[in-house]
C-alpha positions in Angstrom: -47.5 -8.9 -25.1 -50.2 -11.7 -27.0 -50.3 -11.6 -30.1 -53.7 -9.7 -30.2 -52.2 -6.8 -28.4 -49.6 -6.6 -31.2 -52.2 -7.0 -33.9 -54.2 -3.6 -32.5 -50.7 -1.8 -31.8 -49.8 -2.9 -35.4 -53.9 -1.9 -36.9 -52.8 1.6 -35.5 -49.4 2.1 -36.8 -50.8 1.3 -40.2 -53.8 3.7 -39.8 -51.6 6.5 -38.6 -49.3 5.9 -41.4 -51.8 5.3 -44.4 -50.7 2.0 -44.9 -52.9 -1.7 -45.2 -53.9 -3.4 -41.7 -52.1 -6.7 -41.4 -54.1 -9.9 -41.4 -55.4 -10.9 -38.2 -53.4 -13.6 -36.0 -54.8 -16.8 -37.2 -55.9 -16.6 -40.3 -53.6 -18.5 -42.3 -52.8 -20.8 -39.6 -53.8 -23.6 -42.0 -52.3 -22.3 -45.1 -49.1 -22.6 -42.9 -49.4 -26.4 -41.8 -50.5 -27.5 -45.6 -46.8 -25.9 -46.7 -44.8 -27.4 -43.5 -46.4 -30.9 -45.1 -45.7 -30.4 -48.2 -42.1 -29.0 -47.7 -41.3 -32.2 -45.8 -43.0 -34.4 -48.3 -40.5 -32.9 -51.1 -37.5 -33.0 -48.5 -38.3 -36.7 -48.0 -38.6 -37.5 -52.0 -35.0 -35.8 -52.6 -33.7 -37.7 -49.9 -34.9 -40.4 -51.9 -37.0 -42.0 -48.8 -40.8 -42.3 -48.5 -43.0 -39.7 -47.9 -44.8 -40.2 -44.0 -48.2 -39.4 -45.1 -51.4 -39.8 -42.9 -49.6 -40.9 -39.8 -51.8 -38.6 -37.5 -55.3 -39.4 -39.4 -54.3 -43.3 -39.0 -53.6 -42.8 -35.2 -57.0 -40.4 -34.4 -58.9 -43.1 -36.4 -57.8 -46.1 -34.6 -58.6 -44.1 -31.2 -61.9 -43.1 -32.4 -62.4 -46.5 -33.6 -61.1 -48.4 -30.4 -63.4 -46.1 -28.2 -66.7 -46.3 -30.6 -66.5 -50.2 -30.0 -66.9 -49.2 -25.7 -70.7 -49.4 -24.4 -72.3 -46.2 -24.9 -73.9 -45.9 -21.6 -72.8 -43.2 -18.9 -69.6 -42.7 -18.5 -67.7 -44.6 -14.9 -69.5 -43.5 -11.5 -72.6 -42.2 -12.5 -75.8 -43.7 -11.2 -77.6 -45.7 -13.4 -81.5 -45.1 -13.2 -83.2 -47.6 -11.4 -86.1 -49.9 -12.9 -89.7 -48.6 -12.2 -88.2 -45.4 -11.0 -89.1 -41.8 -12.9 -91.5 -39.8 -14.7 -93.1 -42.6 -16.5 -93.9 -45.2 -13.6 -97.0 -46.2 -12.6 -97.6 -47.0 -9.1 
């Protein structure tokens, strides 16, 4: 069962019993990351070691950088368009 299907089976308990609907699946998906972080950060500090912060910004940022240095023409094995060639040639 995904976890929409339990969502509706749960929606309907909870109407035929009066009750709240849950929150949707998803919905404090972020919430949930930001506490993992921070519960790690203050595991870390009573462990008296530093706190890993920015680990995963510093790696996407040194690919984003690393590939915004490349060409930007079209990407390997597409034909290039040749000289004089097109809508806006004159013959």
């Amino acid at each position: 069962m995904t976890a929409n299907q339990q969502h509706m089976l749960d929606v309907y308990r909870a109407a035929r019993l009066g009750e709240l609907a849950p929150p949707a699946p998803g919905i404090h998906d972020w919430q949930v990351f930001r506490e993992v972080r921070d519960h790690q950060r203050s595991r870390a500090a009573v462990a008296g070691r530093p706190a890993r912060t920015r680990r995963l910004r510093a790696v996407l940022a040194g690919l984003f950088a690393s590939s915004a240095k490349r060409s930007p023409g079209p990407p390997p094995g597409c034909a290039r368009p040749v000289a004089g060639t097109g809508s806006g040639a004159r013959g």
